[in-house]
C-alpha positions in Angstrom: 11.8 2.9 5.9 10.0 4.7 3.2 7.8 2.3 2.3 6.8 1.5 5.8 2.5 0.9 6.6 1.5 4.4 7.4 3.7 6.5 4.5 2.0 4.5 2.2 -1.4 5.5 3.0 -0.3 8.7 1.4 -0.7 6.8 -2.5 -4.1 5.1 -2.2 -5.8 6.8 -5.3 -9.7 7.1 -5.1 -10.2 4.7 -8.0 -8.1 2.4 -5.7 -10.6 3.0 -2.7 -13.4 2.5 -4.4 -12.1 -0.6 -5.8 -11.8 -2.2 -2.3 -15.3 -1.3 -0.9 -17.0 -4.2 -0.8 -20.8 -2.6 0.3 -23.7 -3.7 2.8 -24.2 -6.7 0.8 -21.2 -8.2 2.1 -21.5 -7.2 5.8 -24.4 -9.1 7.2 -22.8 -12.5 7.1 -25.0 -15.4 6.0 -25.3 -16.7 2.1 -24.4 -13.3 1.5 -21.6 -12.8 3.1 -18.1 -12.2 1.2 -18.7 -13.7 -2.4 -15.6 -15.3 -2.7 -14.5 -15.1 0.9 -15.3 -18.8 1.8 -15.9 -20.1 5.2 -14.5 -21.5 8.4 -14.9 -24.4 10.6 -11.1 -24.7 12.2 -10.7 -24.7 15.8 -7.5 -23.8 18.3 -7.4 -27.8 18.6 -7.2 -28.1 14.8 -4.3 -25.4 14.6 -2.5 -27.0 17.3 -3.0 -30.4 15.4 -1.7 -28.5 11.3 1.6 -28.7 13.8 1.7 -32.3 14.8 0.6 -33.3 10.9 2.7 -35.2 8.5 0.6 -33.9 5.5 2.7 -31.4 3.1 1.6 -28.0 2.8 2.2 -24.9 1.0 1.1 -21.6 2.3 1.4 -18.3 0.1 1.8 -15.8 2.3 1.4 -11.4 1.0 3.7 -9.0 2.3 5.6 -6.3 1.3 8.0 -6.0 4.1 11.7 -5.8 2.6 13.3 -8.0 4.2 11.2 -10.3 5.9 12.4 -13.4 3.9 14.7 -14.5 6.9 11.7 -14.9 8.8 10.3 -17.2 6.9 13.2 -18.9 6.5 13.3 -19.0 10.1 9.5 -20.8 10.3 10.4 -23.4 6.8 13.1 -24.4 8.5 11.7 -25.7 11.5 8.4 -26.7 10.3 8.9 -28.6 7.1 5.7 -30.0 6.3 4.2 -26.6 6.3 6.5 -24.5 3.7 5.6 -20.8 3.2 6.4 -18.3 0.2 6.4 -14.9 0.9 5.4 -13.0 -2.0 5.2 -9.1 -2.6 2.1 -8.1 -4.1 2.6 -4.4 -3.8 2.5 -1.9 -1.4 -0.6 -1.1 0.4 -3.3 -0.2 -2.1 -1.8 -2.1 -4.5 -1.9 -5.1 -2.5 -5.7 -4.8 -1.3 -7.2 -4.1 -4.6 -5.3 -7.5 -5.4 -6.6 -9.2 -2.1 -10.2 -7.9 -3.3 -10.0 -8.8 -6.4 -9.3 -12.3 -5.5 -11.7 -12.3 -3.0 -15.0 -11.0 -5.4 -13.8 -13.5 -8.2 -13.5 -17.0 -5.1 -10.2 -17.7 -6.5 -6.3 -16.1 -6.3 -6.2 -14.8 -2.7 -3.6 -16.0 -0.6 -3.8 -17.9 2.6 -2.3 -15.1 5.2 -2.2 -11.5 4.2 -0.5 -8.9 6.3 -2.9 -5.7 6.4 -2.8 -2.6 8.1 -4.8 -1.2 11.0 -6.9 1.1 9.1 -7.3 -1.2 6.6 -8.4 -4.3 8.3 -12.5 -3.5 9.1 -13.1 -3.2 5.7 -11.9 -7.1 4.9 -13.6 -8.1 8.7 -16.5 -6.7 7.8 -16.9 -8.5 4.5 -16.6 -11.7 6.1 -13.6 -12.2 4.2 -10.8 -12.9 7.2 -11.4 -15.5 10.0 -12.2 -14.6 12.9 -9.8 -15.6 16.1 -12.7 -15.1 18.2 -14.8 -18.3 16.1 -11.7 -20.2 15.9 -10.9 -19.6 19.8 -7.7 -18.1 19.2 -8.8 -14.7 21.2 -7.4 -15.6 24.4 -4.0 -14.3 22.7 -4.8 -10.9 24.2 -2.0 -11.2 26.8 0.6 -11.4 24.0 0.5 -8.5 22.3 0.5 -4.7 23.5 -3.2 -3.2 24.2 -3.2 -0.8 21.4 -2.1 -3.4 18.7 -5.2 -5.8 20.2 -7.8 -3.0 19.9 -6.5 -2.4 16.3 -7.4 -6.0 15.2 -11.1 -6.1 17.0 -13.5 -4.6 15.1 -17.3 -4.8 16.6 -15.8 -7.4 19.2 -14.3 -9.5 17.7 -10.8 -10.6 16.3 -10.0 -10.7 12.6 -6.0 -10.9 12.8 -2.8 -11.1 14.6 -1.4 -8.1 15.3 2.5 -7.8 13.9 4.0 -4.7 14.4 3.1 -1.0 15.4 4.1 2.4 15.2 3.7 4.4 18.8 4.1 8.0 18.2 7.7 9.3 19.0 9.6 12.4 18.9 12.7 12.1 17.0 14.9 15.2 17.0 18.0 16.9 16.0 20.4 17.2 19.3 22.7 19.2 17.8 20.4 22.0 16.6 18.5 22.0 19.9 21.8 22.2 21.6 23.4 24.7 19.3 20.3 27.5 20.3 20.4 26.5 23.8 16.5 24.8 23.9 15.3 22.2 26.5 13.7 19.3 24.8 9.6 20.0 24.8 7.5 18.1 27.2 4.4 19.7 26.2 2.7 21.2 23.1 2.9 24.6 25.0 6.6 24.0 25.6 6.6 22.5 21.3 5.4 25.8 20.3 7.8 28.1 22.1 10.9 26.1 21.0 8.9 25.9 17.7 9.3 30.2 17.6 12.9 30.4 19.0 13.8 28.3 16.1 11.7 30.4 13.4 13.4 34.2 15.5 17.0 31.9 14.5 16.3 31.5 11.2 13.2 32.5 9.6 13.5 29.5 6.8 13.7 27.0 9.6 10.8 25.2 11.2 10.4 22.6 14.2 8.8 19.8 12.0 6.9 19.6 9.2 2.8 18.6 8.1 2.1 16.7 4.5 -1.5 18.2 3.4 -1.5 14.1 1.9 -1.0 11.9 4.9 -4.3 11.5 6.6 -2.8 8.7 8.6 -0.6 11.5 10.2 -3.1 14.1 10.8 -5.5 10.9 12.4 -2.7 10.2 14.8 -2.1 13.3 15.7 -6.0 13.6 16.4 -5.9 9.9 18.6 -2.8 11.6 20.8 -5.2 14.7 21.6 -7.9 12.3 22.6 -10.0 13.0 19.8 -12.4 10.0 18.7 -13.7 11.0 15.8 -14.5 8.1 14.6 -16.9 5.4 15.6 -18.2 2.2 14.3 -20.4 -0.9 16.0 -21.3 -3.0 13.1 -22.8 -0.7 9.8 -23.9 1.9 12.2 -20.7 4.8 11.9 -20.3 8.0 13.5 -18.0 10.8 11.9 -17.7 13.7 14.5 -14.7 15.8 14.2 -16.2 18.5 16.9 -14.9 16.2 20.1 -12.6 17.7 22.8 -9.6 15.7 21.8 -9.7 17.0 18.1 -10.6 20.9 19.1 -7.3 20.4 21.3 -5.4 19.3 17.9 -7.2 21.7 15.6 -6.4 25.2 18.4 -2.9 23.7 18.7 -2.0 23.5 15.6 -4.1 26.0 13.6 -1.1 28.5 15.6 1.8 26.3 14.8 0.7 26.5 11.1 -0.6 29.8 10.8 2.5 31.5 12.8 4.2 29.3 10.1 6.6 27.3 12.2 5.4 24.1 10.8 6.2 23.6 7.1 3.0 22.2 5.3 4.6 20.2 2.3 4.7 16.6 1.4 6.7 14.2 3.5 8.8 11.2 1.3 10.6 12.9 -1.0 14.1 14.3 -1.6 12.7 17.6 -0.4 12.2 15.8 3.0 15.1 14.0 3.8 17.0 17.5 2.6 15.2 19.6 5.1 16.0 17.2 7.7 20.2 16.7 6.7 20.7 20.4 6.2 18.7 21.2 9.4 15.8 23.0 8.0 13.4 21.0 10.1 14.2 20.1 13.7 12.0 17.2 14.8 10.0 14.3 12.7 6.6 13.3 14.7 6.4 10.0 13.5 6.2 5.9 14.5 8.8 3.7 16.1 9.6 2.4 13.1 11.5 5.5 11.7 15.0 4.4 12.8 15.4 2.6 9.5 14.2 5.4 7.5 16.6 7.9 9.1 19.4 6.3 8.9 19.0 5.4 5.0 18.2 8.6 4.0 20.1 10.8 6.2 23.4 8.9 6.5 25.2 12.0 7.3 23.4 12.9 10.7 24.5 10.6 12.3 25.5 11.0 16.1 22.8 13.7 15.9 19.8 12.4 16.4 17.6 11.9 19.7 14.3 10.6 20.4 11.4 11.4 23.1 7.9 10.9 24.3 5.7 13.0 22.3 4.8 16.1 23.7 1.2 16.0 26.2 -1.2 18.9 26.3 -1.1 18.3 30.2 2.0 18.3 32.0 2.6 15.0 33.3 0.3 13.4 31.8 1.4 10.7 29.3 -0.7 10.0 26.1 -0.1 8.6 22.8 -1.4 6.9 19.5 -0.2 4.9 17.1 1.5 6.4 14.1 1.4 2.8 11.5 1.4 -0.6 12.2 -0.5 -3.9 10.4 -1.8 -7.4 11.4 -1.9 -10.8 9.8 -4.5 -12.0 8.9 -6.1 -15.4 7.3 -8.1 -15.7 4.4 -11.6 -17.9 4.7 -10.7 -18.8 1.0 -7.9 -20.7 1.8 -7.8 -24.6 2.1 -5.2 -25.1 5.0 -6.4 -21.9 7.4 -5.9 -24.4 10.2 -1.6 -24.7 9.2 -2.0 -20.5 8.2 -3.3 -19.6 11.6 -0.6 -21.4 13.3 2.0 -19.7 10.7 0.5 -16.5 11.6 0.1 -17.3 15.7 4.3 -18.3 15.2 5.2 -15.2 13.2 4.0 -12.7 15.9 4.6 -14.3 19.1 7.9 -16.9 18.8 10.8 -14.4 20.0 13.3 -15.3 17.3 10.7 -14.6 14.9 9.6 -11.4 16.6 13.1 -10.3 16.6 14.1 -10.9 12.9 11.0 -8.8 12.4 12.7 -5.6 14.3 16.2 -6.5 12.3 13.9 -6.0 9.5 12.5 -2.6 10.5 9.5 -3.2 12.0 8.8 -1.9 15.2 7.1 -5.2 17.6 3.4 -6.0 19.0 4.4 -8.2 21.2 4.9 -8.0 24.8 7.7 -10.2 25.2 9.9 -9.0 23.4 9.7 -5.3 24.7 10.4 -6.8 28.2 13.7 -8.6 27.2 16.5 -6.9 28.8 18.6 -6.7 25.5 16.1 -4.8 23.3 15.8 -3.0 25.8 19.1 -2.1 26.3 20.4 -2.0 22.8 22.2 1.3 22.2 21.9 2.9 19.1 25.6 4.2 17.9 23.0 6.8 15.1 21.5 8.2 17.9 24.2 8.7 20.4 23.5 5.5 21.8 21.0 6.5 23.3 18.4 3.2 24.5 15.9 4.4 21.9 14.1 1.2 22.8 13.4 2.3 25.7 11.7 5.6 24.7 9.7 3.6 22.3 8.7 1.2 24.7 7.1 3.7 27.3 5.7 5.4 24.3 4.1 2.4 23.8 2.5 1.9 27.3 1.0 5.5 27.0 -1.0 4.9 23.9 -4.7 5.6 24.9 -7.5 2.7 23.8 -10.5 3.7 22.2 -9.2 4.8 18.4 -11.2 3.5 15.7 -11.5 3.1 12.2 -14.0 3.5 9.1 -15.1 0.2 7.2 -14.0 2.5 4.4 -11.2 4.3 6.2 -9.2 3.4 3.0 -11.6 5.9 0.8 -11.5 8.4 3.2 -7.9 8.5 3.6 -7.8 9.1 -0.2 -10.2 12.1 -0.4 -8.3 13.8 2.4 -6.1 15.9 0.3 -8.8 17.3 -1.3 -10.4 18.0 1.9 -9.0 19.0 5.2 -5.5 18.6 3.3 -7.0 21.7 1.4 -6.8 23.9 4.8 -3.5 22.7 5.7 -2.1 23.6 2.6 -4.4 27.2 2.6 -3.1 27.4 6.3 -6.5 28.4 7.1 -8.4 27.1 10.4 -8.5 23.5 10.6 -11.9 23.0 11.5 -13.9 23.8 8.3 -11.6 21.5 6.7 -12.4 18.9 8.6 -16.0 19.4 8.5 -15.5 19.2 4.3 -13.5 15.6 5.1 -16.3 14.9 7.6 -19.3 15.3 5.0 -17.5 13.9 1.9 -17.2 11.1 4.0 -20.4 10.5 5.7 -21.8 10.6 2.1 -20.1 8.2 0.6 -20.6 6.2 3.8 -24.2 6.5 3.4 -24.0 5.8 -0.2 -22.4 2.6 0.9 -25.2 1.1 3.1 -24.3 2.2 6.2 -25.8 4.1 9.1 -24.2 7.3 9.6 -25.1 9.7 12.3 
């Protein structure tokens, strides 16, 4: 669905980023710490107890999931001492300038906030979130997938639960593989060869396509290489875009580009969906979550689309990254965090709320559910019913650990464009680009307080 997590990293504006860095001052903890974040004293006993309590309360809780109101219908239902209103306070950016706002100014914020991966140290950082690990909530691990754990620690400790995620998949046109007589790639060797039989086809074709705006993208792509680019223990950051994992990105696709069988152009857009429903572009390298989005805008494939593991640079070999995905997380300003974490705890572990999550597009964190024998083997009449759950699922299990973000991964993402999206769109080598995205951001970094090497 268009406007799901990682798409909208695409619109934060600079003026926007800058708007949610919160600085050094912020990051230390003590009297400093957060100016209007507040503080925490709950324990797991306490949230446990919010459950058993007569008391009335009301939770505000910010999403912009469509969709998601069923879910918390599902929770006001059953729990009606502890009513929650969902409210959409914009997409992404939109919604964490809000959250900041409220948070500088000790007043407005609300008491659970969904917030994406890549935007989540920033908030964790500013001691503006509670931390699971102080509360002694961390033993949760077991519960959700690895990758969606790692994505809510940030220098060791917990600051949310994770909610959904976005593993990398393949998704594909059957019908136009079929049609030229190509085997499905396994590896990025194998990508670029069916990438040039479709371009010797039809020279205004392409396999995929690359927006010179999405930094979330290009970062995935990075993580499924192996690249670790980032790094981050506290305010000491390290910004290395020269690693194995991201040369092997950089070689592999400075030929896709530059032998122009990827289309550099921006994704979201009636141009895109076209490109896709008139068979211009082949295959979508995106998250688990793109189901929705297919079949809204491209009602008319349907029956012709397939999906896959991502292609490995090693035969064999399985390895992914995350493509999307957020966590909820609860706000030290609010007055009931003790009935907030155990909304929060409910909303991404209880099954049936897990599962009217997926009906609403999302693609699950939780272990549970991507064991149960009916997700699993749900067919999918859009995609030739195939058991696209099941692709996702192992697509899941082969996402490698280690990926990090920047406590201002929200700035950098914005200055991308202007940066390495610069040699996409040039179709130059990928490298200097990155170098250009790599300096901008160490000096702002610096700028901000933090130790960069």
């Amino acid at each position: 669905m268009k406007n799901h997590t990682t798409r909208l990293t695409r619109t934060v504006g600079v003026t926007a980023a800058l708007a949610l860095t919160f600085g050094l001052a912020a990051c230390g903890g003590g009297d400093d710490s957060g100016e209007g974040a507040g503080a925490t004293d709950v324990t797991a006993a306490d949230v446990d107890a919010a459950l058993e309590s007569d008391e009335d309360v009301t939770l505000e809780f910010w999403s912009w999931v469509p969709n998601l109101q069923p879910t918390v219908d599902l929770w006001n239902e059953t729990h009606p001492n502890i009513q929650v209103t969902l409210t959409n306070a914009g997409q992404s950016a939109d919604q964490y300038t809000k959250l900041q706002n409220a948070v500088k100014a000790g007043t407005g914020a609300p008491d659970v906030a969904q917030i994406e991966y890549f935007a989540l140290p920033q908030f964790a950082l500013s001691d503006s979130v509670v931390s699971l690990s102080d509360v002694g909530l961390s033993d949760l691990q077991d519960k959700y997938t690895g990758s969606a754990w790692d994505q809510v620690s940030v220098s060791g400790d917990q600051y949310g639960f994770p909610q959904d995620t976005g593993p990398q998949v393949m998704f594909y046109r059957a019908d136009i593989l079929e049609n030229l007589g190509l085997e499905v790639p396994e590896t990025w060797d194998e990508f670029t060869e069916v990438a040039r039989a479709i371009k010797a086809d039809n020279p205004d074709n392409y396999i995929t396509s690359i927006d010179p705006g999405d930094a979330g993208g290009v970062d995935s792509l990075i993580w499924q290489a192996g690249g670790r680019p980032f790094s981050v223990d506290g305010t000491n950051v390290g910004i290395d875009f020269t690693d194995e994992g991201t040369t092997k990105f950089t070689e592999t696709f400075d030929t896709l580009i530059q032998e122009d069988l990827i289309d550099v152009a921006p994704g979201w857009n009636d141009a895109f969906w076209r490109s896709f429903s008139d068979g211009r572009y082949a295959m979508w390298l995106t998250g688990a979550w793109a189901p929705g989005s297919i079949r809204t805008n491209m009602p008319d494939t349907s029956g012709q689309w397939r999906a896959a593991a991502m292609p490995t640079y090693e035969a064999g070999t399985p390895m992914n990254a995350e493509n999307g995905g957020s966590g909820v997380s609860v706000l030290k300003q609010g007055d009931n965090q003790a009935a907030a974490l155990a909304f929060s705890r409910w909303l991404t572990t209880d099954i049936e709320a897990v599962q009217s999550q997926v009906d609403a597009g999302l693609f699950p964190a939780t272990t549970e559910i991507m064991e149960d024998a009916d997700f699993l083997g749900f067919e999918d009449p859009f995609f030739g019913n195939q058991k696209i759950n099941e692709v996702f699922v192992e697509s899941s299990k082969a996402v490698s650990s280690g990926w990090q973000y920047l406590p201002f991964q929200v700035y950098a993402n914005s200055i991308f464009g202007d940066t390495a999206g610069q040699a996409l769109g040039a179709k130059t080598d990928l490298a200097p680009g990155l170098a250009t995205w790599q300096d901008s951001a160490v000096s702002y970094g610096s700028g901000q307080g933090f130790t960069i090497k």
